[in-house]
C-alpha positions in Angstrom: 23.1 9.5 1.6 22.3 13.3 1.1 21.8 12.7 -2.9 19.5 9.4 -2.1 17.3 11.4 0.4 17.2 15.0 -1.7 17.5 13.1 -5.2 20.6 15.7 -6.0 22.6 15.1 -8.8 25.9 13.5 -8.1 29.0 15.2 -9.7 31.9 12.8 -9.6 35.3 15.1 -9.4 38.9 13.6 -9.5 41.5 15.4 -8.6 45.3 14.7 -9.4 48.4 16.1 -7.9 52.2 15.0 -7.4 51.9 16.5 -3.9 54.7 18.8 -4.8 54.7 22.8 -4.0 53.5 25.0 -6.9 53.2 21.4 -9.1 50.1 21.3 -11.5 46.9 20.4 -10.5 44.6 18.6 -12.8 41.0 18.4 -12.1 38.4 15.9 -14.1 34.9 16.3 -14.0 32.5 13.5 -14.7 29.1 13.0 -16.0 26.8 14.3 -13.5 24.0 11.4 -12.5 21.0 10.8 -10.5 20.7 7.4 -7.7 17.2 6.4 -9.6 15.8 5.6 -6.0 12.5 6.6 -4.4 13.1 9.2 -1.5 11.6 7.1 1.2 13.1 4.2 0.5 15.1 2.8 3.9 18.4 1.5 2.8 20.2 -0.9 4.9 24.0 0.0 5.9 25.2 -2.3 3.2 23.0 -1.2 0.5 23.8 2.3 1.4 28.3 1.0 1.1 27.2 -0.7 -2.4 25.9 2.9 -3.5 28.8 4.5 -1.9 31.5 2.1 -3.8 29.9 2.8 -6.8 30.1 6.6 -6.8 33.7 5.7 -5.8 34.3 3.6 -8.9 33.1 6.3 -11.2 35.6 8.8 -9.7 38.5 6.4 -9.9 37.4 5.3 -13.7 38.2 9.5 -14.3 41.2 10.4 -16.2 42.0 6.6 -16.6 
């Protein structure tokens, strides 16, 4: 919601990790992006999950 309102890039980040003490710890950066929406545009709740699932799907697409 913050980067639809500001217009902030998005940085999608995925982190990956057996869970394990000391284990290695490997971080993937994405493509950062912009939500190509006008700033005072009201989105409804499920317009606003849509936008959310596809920042998720970006992240889980990472190191894939």
């Amino acid at each position: 919601m913050f980067a639809v309102k500001t217009g902030a890039y998005i940085l999608p980040v995925r982190v990956q990790a057996s869970y394990k003490i000391f284990s290695e710890v490997k971080i993937i950066f994405g493509k950062p992006y912009k939500i190509q929406l006008d700033k005072d545009t009201k989105l409804s709740k499920e317009e606003m999950e849509v936008i959310s699932e596809g920042i998720l799907d970006k992240i889980y697409s990472l190191g894939t």
